[in-house]
ZADO-1210 file (C-alpha; in nm, 4 decimals, padded with zeros to 6 digits):
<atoms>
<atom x="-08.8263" y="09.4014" z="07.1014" code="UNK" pos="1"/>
<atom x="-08.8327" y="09.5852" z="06.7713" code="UNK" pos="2"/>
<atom x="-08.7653" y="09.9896" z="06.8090" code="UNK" pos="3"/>
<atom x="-08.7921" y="10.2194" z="06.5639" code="UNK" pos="4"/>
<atom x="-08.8440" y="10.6248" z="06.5446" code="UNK" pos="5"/>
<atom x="-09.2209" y="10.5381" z="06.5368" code="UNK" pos="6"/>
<atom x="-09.2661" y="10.2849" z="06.6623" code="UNK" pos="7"/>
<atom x="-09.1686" y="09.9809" z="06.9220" code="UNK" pos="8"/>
<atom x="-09.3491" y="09.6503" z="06.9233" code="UNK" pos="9"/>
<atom x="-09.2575" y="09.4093" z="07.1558" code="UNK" pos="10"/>
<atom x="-09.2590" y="09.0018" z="07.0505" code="UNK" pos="11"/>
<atom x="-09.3592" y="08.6753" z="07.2600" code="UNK" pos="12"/>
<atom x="-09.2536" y="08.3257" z="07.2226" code="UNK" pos="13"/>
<atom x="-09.3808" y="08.1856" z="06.8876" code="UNK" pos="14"/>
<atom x="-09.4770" y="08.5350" z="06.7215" code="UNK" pos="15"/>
<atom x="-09.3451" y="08.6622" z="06.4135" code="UNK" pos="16"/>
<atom x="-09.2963" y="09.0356" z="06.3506" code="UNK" pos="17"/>
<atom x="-09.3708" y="09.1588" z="05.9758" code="UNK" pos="18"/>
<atom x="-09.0903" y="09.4690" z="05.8986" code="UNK" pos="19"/>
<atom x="-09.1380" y="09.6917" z="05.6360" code="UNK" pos="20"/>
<atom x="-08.8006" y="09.8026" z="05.4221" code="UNK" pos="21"/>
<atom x="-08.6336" y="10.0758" z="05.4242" code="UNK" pos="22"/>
<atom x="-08.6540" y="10.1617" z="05.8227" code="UNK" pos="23"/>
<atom x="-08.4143" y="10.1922" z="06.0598" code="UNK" pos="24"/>
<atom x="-08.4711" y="10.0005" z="06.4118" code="UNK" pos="25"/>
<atom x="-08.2538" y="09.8185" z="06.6376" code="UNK" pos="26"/>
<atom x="-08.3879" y="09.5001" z="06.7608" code="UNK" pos="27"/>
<atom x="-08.3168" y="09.3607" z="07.0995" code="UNK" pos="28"/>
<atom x="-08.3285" y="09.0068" z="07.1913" code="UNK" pos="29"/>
<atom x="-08.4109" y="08.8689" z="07.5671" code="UNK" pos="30"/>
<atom x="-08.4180" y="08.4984" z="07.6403" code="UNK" pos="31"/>
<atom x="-08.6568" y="08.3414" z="07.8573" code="UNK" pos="32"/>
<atom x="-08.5352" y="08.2574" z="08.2299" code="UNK" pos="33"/>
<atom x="-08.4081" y="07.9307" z="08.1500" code="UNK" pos="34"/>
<atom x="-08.5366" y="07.8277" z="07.8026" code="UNK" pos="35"/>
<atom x="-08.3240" y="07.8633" z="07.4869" code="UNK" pos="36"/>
<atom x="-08.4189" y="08.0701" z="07.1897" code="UNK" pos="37"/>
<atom x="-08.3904" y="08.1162" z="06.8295" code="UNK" pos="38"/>
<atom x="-08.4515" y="08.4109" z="06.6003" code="UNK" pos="39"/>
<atom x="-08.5448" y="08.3145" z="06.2500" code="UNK" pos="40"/>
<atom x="-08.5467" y="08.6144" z="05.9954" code="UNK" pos="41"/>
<atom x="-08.6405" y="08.5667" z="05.6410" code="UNK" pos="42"/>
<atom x="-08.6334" y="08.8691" z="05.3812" code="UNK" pos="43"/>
<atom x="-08.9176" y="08.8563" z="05.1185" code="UNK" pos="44"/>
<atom x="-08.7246" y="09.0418" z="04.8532" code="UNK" pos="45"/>
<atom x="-08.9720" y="09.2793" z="04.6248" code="UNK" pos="46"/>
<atom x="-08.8429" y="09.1210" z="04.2914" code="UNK" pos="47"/>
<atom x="-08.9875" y="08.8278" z="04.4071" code="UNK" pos="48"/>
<atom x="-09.3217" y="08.9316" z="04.5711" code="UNK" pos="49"/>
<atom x="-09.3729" y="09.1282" z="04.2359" code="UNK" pos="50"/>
<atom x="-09.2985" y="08.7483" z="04.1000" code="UNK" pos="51"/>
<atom x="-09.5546" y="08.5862" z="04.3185" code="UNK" pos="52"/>
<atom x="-09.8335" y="08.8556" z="04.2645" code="UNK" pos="53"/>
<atom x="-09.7776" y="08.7678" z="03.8433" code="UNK" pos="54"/>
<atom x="-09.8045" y="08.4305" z="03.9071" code="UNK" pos="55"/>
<atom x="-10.1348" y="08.3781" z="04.1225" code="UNK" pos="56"/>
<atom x="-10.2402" y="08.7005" z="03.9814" code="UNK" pos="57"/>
<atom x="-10.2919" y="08.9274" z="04.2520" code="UNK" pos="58"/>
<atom x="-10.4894" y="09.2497" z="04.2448" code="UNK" pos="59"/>
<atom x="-10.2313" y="09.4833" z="04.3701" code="UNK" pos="60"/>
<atom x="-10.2973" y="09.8874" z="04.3759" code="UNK" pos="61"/>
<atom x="-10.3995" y="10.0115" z="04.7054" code="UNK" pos="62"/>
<atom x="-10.1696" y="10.1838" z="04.9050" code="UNK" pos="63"/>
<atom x="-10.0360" y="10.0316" z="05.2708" code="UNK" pos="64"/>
<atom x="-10.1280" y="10.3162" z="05.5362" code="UNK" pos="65"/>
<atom x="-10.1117" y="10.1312" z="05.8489" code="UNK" pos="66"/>
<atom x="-09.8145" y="10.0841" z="06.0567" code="UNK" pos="67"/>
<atom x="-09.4997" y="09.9657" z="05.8846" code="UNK" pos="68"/>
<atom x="-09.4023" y="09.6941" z="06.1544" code="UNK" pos="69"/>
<atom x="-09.7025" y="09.4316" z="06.2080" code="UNK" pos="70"/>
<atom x="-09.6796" y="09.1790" z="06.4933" code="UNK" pos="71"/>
<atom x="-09.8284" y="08.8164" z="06.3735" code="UNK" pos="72"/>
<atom x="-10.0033" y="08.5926" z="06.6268" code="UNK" pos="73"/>
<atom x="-09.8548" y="08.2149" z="06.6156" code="UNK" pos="74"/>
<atom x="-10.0735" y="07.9437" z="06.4650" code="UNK" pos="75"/>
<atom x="-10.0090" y="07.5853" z="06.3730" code="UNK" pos="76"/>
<atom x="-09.9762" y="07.6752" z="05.9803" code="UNK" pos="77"/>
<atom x="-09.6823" y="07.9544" z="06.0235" code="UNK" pos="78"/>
<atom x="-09.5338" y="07.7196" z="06.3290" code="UNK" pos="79"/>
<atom x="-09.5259" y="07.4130" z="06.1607" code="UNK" pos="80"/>
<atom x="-09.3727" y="07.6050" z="05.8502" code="UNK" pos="81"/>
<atom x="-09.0923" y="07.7167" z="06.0381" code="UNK" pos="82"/>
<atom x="-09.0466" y="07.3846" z="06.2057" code="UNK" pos="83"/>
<atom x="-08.9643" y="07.2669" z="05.7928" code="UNK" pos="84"/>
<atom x="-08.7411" y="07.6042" z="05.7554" code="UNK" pos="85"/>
<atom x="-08.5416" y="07.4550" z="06.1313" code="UNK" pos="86"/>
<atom x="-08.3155" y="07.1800" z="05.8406" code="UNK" pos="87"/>
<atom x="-08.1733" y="07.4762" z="05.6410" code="UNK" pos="88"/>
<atom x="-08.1209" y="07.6593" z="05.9850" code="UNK" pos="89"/>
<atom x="-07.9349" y="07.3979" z="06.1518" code="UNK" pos="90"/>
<atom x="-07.7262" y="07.2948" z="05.8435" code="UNK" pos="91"/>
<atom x="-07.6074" y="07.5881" z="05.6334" code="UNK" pos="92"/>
<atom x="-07.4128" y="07.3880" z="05.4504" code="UNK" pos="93"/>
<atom x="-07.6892" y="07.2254" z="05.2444" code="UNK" pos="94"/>
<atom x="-07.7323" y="07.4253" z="04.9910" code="UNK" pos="95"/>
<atom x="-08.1013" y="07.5731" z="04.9412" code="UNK" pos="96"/>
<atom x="-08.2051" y="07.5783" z="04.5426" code="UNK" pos="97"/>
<atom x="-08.3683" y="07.8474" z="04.3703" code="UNK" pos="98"/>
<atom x="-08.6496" y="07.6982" z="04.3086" code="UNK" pos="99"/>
<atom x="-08.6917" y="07.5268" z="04.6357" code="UNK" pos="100"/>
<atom x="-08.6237" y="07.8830" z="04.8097" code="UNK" pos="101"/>
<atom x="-08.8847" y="08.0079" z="04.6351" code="UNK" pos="102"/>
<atom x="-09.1498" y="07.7442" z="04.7172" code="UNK" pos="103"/>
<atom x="-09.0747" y="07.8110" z="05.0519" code="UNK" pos="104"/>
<atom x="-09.1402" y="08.1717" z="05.0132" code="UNK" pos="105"/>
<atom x="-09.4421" y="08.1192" z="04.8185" code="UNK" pos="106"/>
<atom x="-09.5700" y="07.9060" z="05.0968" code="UNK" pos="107"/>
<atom x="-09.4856" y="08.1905" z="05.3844" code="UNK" pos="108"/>
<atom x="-09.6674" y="08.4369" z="05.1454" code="UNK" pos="109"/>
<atom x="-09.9664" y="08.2268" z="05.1423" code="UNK" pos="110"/>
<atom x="-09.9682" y="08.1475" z="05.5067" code="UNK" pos="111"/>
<atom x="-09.9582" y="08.5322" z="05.6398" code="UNK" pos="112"/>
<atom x="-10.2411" y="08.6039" z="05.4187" code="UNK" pos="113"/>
<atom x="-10.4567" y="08.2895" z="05.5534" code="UNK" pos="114"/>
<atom x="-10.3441" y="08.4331" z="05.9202" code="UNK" pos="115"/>
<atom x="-10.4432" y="08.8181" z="05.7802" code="UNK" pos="116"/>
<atom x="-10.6186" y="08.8653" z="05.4640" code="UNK" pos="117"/>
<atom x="-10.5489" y="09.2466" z="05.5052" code="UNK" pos="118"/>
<atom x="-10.1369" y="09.2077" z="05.4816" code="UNK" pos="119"/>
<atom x="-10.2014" y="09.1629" z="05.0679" code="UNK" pos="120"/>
<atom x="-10.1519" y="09.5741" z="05.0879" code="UNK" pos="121"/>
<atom x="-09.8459" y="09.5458" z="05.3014" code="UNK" pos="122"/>
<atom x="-09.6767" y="09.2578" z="05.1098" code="UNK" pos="123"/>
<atom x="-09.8009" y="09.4208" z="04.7090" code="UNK" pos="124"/>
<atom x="-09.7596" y="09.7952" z="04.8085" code="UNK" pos="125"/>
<atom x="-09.5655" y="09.8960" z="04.4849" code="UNK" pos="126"/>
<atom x="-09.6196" y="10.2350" z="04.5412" code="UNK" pos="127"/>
<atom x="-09.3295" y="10.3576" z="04.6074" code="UNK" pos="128"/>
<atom x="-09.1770" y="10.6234" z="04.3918" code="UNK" pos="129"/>
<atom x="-08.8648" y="10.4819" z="04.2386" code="UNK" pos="130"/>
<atom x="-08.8760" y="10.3366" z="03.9516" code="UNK" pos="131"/>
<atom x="-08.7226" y="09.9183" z="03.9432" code="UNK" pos="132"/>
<atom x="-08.5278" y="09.8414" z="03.6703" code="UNK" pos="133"/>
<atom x="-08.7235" y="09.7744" z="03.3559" code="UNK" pos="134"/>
<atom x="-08.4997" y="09.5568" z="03.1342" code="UNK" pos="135"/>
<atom x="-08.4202" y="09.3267" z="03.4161" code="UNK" pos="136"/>
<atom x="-08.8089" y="09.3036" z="03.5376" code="UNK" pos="137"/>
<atom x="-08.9135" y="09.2633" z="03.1735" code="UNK" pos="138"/>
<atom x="-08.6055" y="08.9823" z="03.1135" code="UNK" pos="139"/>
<atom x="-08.7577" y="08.7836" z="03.3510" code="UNK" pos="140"/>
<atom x="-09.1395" y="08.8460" z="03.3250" code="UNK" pos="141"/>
<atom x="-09.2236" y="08.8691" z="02.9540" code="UNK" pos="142"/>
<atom x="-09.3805" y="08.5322" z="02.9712" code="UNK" pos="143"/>
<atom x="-09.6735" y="08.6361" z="03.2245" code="UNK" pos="144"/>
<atom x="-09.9692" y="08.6757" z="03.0467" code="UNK" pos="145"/>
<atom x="-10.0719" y="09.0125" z="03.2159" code="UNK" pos="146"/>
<atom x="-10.1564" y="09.3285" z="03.0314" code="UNK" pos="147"/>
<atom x="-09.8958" y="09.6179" z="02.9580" code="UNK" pos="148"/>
<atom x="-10.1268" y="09.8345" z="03.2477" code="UNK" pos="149"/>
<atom x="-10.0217" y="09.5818" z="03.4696" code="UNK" pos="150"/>
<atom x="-09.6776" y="09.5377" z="03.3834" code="UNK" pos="151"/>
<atom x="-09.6137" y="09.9452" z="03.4314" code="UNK" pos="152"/>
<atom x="-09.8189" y="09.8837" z="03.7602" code="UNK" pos="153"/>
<atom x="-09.5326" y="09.6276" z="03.8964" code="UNK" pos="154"/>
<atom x="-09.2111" y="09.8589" z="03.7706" code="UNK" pos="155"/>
<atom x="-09.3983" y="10.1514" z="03.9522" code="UNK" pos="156"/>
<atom x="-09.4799" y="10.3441" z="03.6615" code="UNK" pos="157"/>
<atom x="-09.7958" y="10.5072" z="03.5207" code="UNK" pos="158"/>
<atom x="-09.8581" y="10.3595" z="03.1942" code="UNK" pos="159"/>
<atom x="-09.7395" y="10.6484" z="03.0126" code="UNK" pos="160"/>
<atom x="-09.3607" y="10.6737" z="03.1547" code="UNK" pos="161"/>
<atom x="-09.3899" y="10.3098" z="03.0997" code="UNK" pos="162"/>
<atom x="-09.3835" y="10.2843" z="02.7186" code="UNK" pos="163"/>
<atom x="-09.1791" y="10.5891" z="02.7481" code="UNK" pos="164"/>
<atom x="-08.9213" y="10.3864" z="02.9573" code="UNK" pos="165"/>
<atom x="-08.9509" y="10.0808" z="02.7038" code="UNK" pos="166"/>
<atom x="-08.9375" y="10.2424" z="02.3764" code="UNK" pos="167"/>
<atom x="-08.5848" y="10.4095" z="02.5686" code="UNK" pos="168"/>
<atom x="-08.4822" y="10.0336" z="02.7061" code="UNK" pos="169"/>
<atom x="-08.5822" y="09.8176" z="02.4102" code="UNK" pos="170"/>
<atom x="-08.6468" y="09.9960" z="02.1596" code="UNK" pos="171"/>
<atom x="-09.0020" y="09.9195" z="02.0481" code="UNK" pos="172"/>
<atom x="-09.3211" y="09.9186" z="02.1933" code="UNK" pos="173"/>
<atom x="-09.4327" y="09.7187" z="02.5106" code="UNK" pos="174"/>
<atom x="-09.6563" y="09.4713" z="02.2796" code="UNK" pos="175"/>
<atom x="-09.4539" y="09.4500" z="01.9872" code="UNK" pos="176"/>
<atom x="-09.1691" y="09.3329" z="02.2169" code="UNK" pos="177"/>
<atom x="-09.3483" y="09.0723" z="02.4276" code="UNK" pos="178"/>
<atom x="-09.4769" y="08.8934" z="02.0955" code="UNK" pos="179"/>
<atom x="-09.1285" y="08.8941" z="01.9249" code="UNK" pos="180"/>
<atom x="-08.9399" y="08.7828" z="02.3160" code="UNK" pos="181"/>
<atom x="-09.2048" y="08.4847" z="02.3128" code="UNK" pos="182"/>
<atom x="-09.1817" y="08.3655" z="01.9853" code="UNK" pos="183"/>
<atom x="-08.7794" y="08.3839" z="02.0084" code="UNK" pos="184"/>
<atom x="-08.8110" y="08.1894" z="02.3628" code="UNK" pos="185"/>
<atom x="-09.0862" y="07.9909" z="02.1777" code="UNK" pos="186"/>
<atom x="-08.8762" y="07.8719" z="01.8818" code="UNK" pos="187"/>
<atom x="-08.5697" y="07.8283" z="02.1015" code="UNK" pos="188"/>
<atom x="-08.7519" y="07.5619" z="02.3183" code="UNK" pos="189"/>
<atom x="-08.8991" y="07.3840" z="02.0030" code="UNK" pos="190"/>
<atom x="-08.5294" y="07.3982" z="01.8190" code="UNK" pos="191"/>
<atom x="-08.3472" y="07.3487" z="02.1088" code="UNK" pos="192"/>
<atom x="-08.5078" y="07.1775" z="02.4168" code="UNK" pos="193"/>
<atom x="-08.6950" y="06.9645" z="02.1580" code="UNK" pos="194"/>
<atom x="-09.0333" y="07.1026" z="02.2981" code="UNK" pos="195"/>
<atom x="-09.3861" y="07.1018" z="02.1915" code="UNK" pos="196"/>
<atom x="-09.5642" y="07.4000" z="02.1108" code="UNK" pos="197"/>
<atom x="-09.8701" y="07.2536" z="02.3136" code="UNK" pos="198"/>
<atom x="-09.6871" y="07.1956" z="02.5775" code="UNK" pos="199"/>
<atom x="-09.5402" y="07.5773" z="02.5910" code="UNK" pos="200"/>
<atom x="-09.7737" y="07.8431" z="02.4548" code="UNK" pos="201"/>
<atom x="-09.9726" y="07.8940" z="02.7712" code="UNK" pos="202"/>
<atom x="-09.6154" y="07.9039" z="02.9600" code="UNK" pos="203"/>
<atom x="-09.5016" y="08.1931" z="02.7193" code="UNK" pos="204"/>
<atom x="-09.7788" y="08.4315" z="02.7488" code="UNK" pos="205"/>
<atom x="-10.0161" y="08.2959" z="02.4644" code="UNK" pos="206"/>
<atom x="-10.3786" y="08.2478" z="02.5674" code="UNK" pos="207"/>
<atom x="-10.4830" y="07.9764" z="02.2708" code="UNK" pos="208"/>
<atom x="-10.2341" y="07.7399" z="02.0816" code="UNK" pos="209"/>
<atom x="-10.4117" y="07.8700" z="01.7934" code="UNK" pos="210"/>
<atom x="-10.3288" y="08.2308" z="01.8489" code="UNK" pos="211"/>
<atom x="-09.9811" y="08.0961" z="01.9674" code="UNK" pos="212"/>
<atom x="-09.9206" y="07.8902" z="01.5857" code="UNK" pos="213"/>
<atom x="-10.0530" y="08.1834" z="01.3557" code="UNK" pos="214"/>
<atom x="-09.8284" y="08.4452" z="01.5584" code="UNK" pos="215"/>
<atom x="-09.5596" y="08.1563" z="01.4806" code="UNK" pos="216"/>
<atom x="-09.6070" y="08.0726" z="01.1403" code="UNK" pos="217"/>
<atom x="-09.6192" y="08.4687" z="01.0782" code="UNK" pos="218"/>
<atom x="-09.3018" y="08.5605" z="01.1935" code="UNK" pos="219"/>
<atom x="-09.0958" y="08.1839" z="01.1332" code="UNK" pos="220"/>
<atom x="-09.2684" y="08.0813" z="00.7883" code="UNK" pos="221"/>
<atom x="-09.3837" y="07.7376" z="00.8949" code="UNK" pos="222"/>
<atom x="-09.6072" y="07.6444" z="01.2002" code="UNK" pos="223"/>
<atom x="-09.4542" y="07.4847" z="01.4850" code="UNK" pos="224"/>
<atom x="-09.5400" y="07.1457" z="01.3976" code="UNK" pos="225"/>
<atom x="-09.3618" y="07.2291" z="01.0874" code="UNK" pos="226"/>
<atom x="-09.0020" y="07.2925" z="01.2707" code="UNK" pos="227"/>
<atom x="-08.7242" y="07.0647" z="01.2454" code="UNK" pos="228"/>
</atoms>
């Protein structure tokens, strides 16, 4: 049982309950007569469902009215995916890489949206009005190919107080500083990591190796090839 000032939803064996932040609720839990239980609670963190709408490019924008606590009916796709999560339960030890975590809340993202299409404007409801920190979001999202509308969209900004925010934060304008960030990431990789620049232009933002070698070659003096 999940209670909260609005609202009280009450959970079965093999449910899951979807909580919206920033509520206070006290959650009670009641074993079966004679069965054991376990309570699994995973946190999908914003910074990283802003991440996952970026990457697979989600159309976020409309606001989340319903209620903020949605019950989920089990299925074989979310039961079998906490059946794989049971490991990292049982052995806390072991532990869990970024990148691994991540998969595995990429792949509970994916599943709640096969189980309810309409949770996209629960899970991408940016709307909120504070503003997320800009340099940190840019830092680690300048390599999306996305326009600047939709980068103000995921800090929570209108496009306006965006470049406002950047020219404040970095400096320079939203564009100008996305092609200089790639190119230094760009020529890093190819000096450093020994890369190819076919192999990282559409990783950095660039939509044709072309476009990605002239931009290049205009700011370094020699094409990519040409590096040493």
């Amino acid at each position: 049982m999940f209670e909260t000032a609005s609202q009280k939803v009450s959970m079965g064996k093999g449910q899951m309950l979807l909580i919206r932040k920033n509520q206070l609720g006290e959650l009670t839990k009641t074993p079966l007569h004679g069965e054991d239980y376990q309570t699994i609670i995973i946190f999908l963190k914003e910074d990283l469902l802003r991440t996952i709408a970026l990457e697979e490019q989600i159309e976020i924008g409309q606001k989340f009215t319903g209620k903020p606590n949605v019950l989920i009916p089990g299925n074989d796709f979310l039961n079998g995916f906490f059946q794989s999560v049971m490991p990292y339960v049982h052995h806390p030890e072991e532990k869990v890489t970024t990148a691994l975590g991540m998969l595995k809340v990429k792949e509970a993202v994916q599943l709640l949206l096969h189980a309810m299409p309409p949770l996209k404007d629960f899970l991408f409801d940016f709307s909120e009005p504070y503003k997320i920190d800009l340099e940190k979001f840019m830092l680690s999202n300048f390599h999306f190919n996305v326009p600047v509308e939709r980068f103000a969209q995921l800090t929570g900004r209108s496009l306006a107080a965006f470049k406002r925010d950047f020219q404040k934060t970095f400096g320079s304008s939203p564009r100008q500083w996305l092609q200089e960030k790639r190119l230094s990431e760009a020529r890093h990789l190819i000096e450093k990591k020994n890369k190819k620049a076919s192999a990282i232009y559409l990783d950095l933002g660039f939509e044709s190796l072309s476009h990605f070698s002239h931009a290049f070659k205009k700011k370094f003096g020699k094409a990519p090839t040409e590096w040493v």
